[in-house]
Structure formats: structure tokens, C-alpha cells
C-alpha positions, 0 to 999 in steps of 0.5 A: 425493444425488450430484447435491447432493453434485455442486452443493455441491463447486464453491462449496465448492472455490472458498471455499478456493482463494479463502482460500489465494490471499487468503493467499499474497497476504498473505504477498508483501506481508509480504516487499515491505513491506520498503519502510516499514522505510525509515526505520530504514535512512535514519537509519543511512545519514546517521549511517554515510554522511554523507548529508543528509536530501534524499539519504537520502529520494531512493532511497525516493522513487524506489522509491515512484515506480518502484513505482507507475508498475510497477503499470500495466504489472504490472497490465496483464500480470496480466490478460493473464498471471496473476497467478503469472508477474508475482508470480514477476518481482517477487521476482526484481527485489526481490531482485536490486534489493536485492543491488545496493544491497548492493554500495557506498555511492554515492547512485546504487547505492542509487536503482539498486539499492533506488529502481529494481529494487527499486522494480519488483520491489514494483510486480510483486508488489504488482499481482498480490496483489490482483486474484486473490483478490478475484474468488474472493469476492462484491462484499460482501467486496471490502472486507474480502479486500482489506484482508487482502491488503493488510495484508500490507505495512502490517504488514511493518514489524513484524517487518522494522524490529526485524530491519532494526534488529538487522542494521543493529547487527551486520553494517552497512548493505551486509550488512543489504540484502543479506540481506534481498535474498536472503531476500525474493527466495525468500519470494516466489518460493515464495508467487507459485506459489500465487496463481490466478485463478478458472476462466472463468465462475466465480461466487462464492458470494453474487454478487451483493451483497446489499443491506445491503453499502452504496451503493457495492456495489449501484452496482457490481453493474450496473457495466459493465466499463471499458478503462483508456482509458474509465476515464481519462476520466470524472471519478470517476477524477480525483477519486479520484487526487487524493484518493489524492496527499493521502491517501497523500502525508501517510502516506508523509511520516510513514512515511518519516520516523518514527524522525526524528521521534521522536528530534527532537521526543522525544529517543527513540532506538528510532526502529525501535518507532515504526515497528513501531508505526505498521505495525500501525495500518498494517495494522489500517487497512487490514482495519477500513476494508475491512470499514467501507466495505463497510458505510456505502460508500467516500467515508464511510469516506475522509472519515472518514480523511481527517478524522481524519488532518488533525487529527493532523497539525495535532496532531503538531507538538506531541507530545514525549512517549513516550506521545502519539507512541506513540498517534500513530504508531498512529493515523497509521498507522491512517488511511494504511492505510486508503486502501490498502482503500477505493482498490482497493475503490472503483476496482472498484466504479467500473469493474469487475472485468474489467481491475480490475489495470491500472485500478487501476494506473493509480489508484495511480499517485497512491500513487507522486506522493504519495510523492515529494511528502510525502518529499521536501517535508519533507526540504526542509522539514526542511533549512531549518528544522530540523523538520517543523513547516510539513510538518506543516502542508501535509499536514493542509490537503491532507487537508482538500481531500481530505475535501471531495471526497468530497461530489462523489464518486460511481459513474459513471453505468451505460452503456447 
């Protein structure tokens, strides 16, 4: 009876430490989602600051890059170091990112401040959210404790876009970053001392897949462990990077310019609620499409998206009433957050656990191109010609691409 008792506790143990690790990893990226409440604060600044759009795009721009070139070498030390020391660094430079955007009104204090630090600071705890809490769990529920991981930062906006909103309104825009600085560095602080990596010949309960979970998982069962250096090399690797670019550039474009939007095709001034809105289809993206692609596999469920997604942004150029917009920032949101699963999910199945945060990183170094490609292009879009009608346009044709690629799209062969 003891013995049985002995053998139980393990697997036992490891299931909560796992569910407090994929937690604590939600609740970092509830703070660092700070990034796509964006929009509310850029509306402020061209009003209060007499910024054009190009200007007010650029300190976004700079921290969705800085964010994803962070990743690589936050990945690499989360392997190396833990994922408790990185996530504790993050929310340092996040919020001291944050305060020194508070300090003036200049373009380059905000790139520095917000683009840069900040952008680090993201990166940092971002990179570390993840990796920890997928390898408490079997293959089968890659999926679904990424999505949850994940969700954390689709869903800031939530509560962070009417806060921002209301900070905006009562104190000014130097305050609002202030205060937000203060309180998310110690947010996430606090949170990174729970995030742990499983014990050295730890297996999850489960491990491996069974067969039901979806093609992608089996394949990934006999997957040998890549080097950043091998993985950089194979073509799997190119083409999910690239349908990456198209599947998140079109979000990031909508997501950073959505209070605009609205008030310019709808005349609707609480830009902050679309925003809101959008960041739950944002999150439930990011859980529905982990716990899908577990089921029918990771290309499937990206075509599917990137399908879908198209033909919203064919349709959005036309929508100038309260309740279609609202429908469509949802549904926008929907689809973007579902990369943000199916990716991770897919570059571990490819390529292995082992160094699954640098491997990663460097994948989602296309989450950071897209984000200066889809912002920045329909701020110059919109400079021109007074819309987003043409961004609009080239957002859904590249989505098309993206979906077309997926045909060609399969785990590399197992190494001998």
C-alpha cells in the first residue's frame, strides 16, 4: 500500500506544479499584454502631442521588434538559466521601460522608453512564460497549456484598455505610463518566482500522445531534439516563418490601429471597447485553436485561420456600423490569437522540446517583422489616402498566401 502510495505521489505532484506554473505564466502575460492597449494611448498621443500617424505607430513598432528579436536570446537563457531569473528581468525592464517613457513628450523618450526597454522587458517574459509549463504536461495537451499560457496577453487588453482609457482621461498620458510602469514591474516580478522547470528525467503523466491527439502530435513523439543551428536550416522552418509574417502582421495592423478604425469608418468614439473586444476574441483564439490543432493538427487549423481571417479583411473596408465592427473586432481577434497557439505548438512538435525556447524565438522573430510591416504600412497607407482601405487589401491577399502554404507544410523527416 505504501509502495502504491510512493508511485502515485509523483505524477500527482507534478499535475499541480504544472497547473501553478501554466498560471503564473498566464498571469505575466495578463501585465505584459500592456502592448495591445497601444491603440488607446496612440489615439491620445496624436490628439494631446500633435503626432501624425506614421509617429505615433513607430514606439509600437519598435517594441513589437525589440520584443521579438529579445526572444532568441531570452529563450536561449531560459534553457540555459530558468525560466525564474529571465521572467524576473523582464519585468524590471518593462517597468522601468515604462517610467522613462513617462518622463517627456519626445518621439525618441517614447521609442527608448516604451519601443525599446519596454520592448525587452516583453520579450524577457514572454520567452519564459511558456516553455515551463508545456513540459510539466504530455504532447496531447501542447495545444491546449499553450493557448492558456498565451491567452494571458491576448486578454490584457480587457481590463488594460478601459484602465488605460480612464488613466488617459484623469491624469494625462505621462502619468498613465507611469503608473502602469510601476504596477506591472511588481505584477511581474512577484509571478516569475513561480515559474519552474520540471526536475531532469521527469516524464508527464500521459507521455507519450496517444494516437487520437492529431497527425502532428504522433509525428512529434519520435521527434529528435533540434539546435537552433539545425532548425534554421530545414525548410519547415522558413515556412512557417513566413506564414507567421502574414498571420500576424494582419492582426498586429488591425490591433494597433482599432480605435482609429472605428472612429473613422463609424464615427465611434470608446474606441478603448473595440479594443476590449477584440482582446477577448484575442484570447479565446489562442485556447479554441490550441485545443483544435491538438485535434485535426497544426497546418488545418492555420489554414482554417488564415482562411478566415482573409475574408474579414476583404470585408472590413465596408463595415460602418456599431454592431458589424463589433462582430469583426471579435472575430479579428479571434483568428491573430490563434497563431499565437498553433506556432509554438507547431515549432515543438517539429523540432523538439530540448531547446524549444530559443528555437521558438527564433520563429517568432516573423511575429516581430509582421509587426512593423502591418503598422507601419497602413500608417503610411493612411497618411495617403485617408483610410485603411488598400491595407486592408494587401493584409487579406498575404493571408491567402499564407493559407496556400500550409499544403506544403509538413514535419521534417525523423533523423537517423
Amino acid at each position: 500500500m505504501s509502495d502504491q502510495t510512493k508511485a502515485a505521489k509523483p505524477p500527482a505532484v507534478g499535475k499541480n506544479r504544472g497547473w501553478i506554473v501554466t498560471f503564473a505564466g498566464t498571469g505575466i502575460n495578463l501585465a505584459l499584454g500592456v502592448l495591445y492597449a497601444w491603440s488607446v494611448v496612440s489615439k491620445q498621443i496624436t490628439k494631446e502631442w500633435g503626432w501624425n500617424e506614421t509617429q505615433a505607430a513607430l514606439p509600437y513598432s519598435v517594441a513589437i521588434i525589440v520584443f521579438a528579436i529579445m526572444m532568441v536570446p531570452a529563450g536561449r537563457m531560459q534553457d540555459k538559466y530558468g525560466p525564474r531569473l529571465v521572467a524576473t528581468l523582464g519585468g524590471i525592464l518593462c517597468g522601468i521601460g515604462f517610467i522613462i517613457a513617462s518622463l517627456g513628450q519626445s518621439l525618441v523618450g517614447v521609442v527608448i522608453g516604451f519601443g525599446i526597454l519596454a520592448g525587452a522587458g516583453i520579450g524577457c517574459g514572454y520567452a519564459s512564460a511558456t516553455p515551463p509549463a508545456v513540459k510539466w504536461f504530455p504532447p496531447a495537451r501542447t495545444g491546449l497549456i499553450a493557448g492558456l499560457v498565451v491567452a494571458g496577453f491576448g486578454l490584457a487588453s480587457v481590463y488594460i484598455a478601459p484602465l488605460a482609457n480612464y488613466l488617459l482621461s484623469a491624469s494625462g498620458i505621462q502619468t498613465t505610463f507611469l503608473t502602469l510602469g510601476i504596477a506591472f514591474l511588481i505584477a511581474v516580478v512577484l509571478l516569475s518566482q513561480l515559474l519552474k522547470n520540471p526536475p531532469a528525467g521527469y516524464k508527464p503523466a500521459g507521455n507519450p500522445a496517444p494516437a487520437k491527439a492529431g497527425s502532428a502530435l504522433k509525428a512529434a513523439v519520435a521527434m529528435a531534439d533540434y539546435e537552433w543551428t539545425q532548425m534554421i536550416r530545414t525548410p519547415q522552418f522558413f515556412l512557417l516563418w513566413i506564414m507567421y509574417v502574414f498571420g500576424a502582421g494582419a492582426g498586429l495592423m488591425i490591433i494597433g490601429k482599432l480605435a482609429k478604425i472605428v472612429d473613422l469608418q463609424a464615427g465611434i468614439k470608446a474606441g478603448f471597447v473595440f479594443v476590449a473586444l477584440l482582446a477577448v476574441g484575442n484570447a479565446a483564439g489562442r485556447i479554441i485553436a490550441g485545443v483544435l490543432s491538438d485535434k485535426i493538427g497544426r497546418t488545418w487549423t492555420m489554414f482554417s485561420v488564415f482562411v478566415f481571417q482573409a475574408i474579414l479583411m476583404f470585408l472590413l473596408r465596408g463595415l460602418d456600423a456599431y454592431g458589424t465592427l463589433f462582430l469583426a473586432s471579435m472575430l479579428i481577434g479571434f483568428n491573430y490569437g490563434a497563431n499565437l497557439s498553433v506556432f509554438p505548438s507547431a515549432t515543438k512538435d517539429y523540432f523538439g522540446l530540448k531547446n524549444f525556447g530559443v528555437n521558438y524565438g527564433f520563429v517568432f522573430t516573423a511575429w516581430g517583422v509582421g509587426g512593423i510591416l502591418g503598422p507601419m504600412l497602413s500608417g503610411l497607407i493612411f497618411d495617403s489616402y485617408k483610410n485603411f482601405n488598400n491595407a486592408y487589401l494587401i493584409a487579406a491577399v498575404c493571408l491567402l498566401i499564407a493559407a496556400g502554404l500550409t499544403f506544403v507544410t509538413r514535419p521534417p523527416k525523423a533523423r537517423a
